[in-house]
C-alpha positions as a Markdown table, in Angstrom:
| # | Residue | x | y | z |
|---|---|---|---|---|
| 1 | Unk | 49.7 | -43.1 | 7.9 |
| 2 | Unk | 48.7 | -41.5 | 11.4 |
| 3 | Unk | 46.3 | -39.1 | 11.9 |
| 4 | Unk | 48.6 | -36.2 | 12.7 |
| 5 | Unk | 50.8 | -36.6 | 9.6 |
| 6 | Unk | 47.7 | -36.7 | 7.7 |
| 7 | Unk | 46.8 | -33.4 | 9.1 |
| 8 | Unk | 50.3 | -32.0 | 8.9 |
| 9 | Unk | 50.0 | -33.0 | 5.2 |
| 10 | Unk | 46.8 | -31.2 | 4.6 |
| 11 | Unk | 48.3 | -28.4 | 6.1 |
| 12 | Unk | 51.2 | -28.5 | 4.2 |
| 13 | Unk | 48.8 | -28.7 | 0.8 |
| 14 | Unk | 46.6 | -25.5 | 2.0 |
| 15 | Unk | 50.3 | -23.6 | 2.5 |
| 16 | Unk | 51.8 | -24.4 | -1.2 |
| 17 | Unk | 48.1 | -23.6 | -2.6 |
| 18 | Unk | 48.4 | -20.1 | -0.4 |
| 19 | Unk | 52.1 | -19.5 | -1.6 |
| 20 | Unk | 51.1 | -20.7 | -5.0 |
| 21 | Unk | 48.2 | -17.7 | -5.4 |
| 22 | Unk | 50.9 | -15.4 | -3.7 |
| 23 | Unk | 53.5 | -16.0 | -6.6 |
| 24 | Unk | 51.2 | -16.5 | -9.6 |
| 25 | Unk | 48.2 | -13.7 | -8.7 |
| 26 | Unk | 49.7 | -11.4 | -5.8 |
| 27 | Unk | 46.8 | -13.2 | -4.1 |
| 28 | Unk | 46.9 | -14.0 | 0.0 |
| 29 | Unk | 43.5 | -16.4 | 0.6 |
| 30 | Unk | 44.3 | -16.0 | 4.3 |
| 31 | Unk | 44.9 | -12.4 | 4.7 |
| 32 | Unk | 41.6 | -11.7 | 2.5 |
| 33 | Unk | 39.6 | -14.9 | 5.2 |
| 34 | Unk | 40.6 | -13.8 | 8.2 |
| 35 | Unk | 42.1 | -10.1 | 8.3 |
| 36 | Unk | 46.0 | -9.1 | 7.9 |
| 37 | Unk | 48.0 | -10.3 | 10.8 |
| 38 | Unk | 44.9 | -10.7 | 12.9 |
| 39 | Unk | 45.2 | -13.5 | 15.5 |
| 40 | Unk | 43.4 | -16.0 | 13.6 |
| 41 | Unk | 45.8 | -15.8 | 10.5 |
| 42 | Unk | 48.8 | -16.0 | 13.1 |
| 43 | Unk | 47.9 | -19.3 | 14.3 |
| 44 | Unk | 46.7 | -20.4 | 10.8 |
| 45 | Unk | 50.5 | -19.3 | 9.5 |
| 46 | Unk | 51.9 | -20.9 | 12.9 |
| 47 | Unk | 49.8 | -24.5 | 12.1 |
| 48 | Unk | 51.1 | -24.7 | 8.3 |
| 49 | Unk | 54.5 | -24.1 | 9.5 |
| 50 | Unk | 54.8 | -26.5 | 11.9 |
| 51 | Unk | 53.1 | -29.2 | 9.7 |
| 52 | Unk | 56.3 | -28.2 | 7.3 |
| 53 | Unk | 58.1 | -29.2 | 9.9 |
| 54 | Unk | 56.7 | -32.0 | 10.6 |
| 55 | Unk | 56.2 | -33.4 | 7.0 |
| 56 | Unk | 60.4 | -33.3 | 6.8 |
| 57 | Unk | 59.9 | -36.1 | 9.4 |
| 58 | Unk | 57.3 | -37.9 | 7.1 |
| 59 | Unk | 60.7 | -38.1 | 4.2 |
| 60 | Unk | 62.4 | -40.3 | 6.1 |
| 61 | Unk | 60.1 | -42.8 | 7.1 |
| 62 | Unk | 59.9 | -46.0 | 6.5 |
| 63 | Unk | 56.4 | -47.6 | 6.7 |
């Protein structure tokens, strides 16, 4: 596995744990880290979805 998708996937991980305390505890670890909709939890949101992007690539393939 290459770097990047390694990183994508990490990414990917931290954005289903962040959804995960959204849904189950009404939770946002970003918004409390960094500030609502301040610049830094923009590009954080803007990384994770990319990397979701990017980890549809990882599906299909075939090392």
């Amino acid at each position: 596995m290459k770097i990047i998708d390694k990183i994508a996937l990490g990414l990917v991980i931290i954005g289903a744990i962040v959804w995960g305390l959204i849904g189950l505890f009404n939770f946002n670890l970003v918004e409390m880290l960094f500030g609502n909709m301040t610049i830094i939890s923009r590009i954080i949101y803007t990384l994770v979805g990319i990397s979701g992007l990017w980890a549809i690539k990882l599906l299909f393939d075939n090392d």
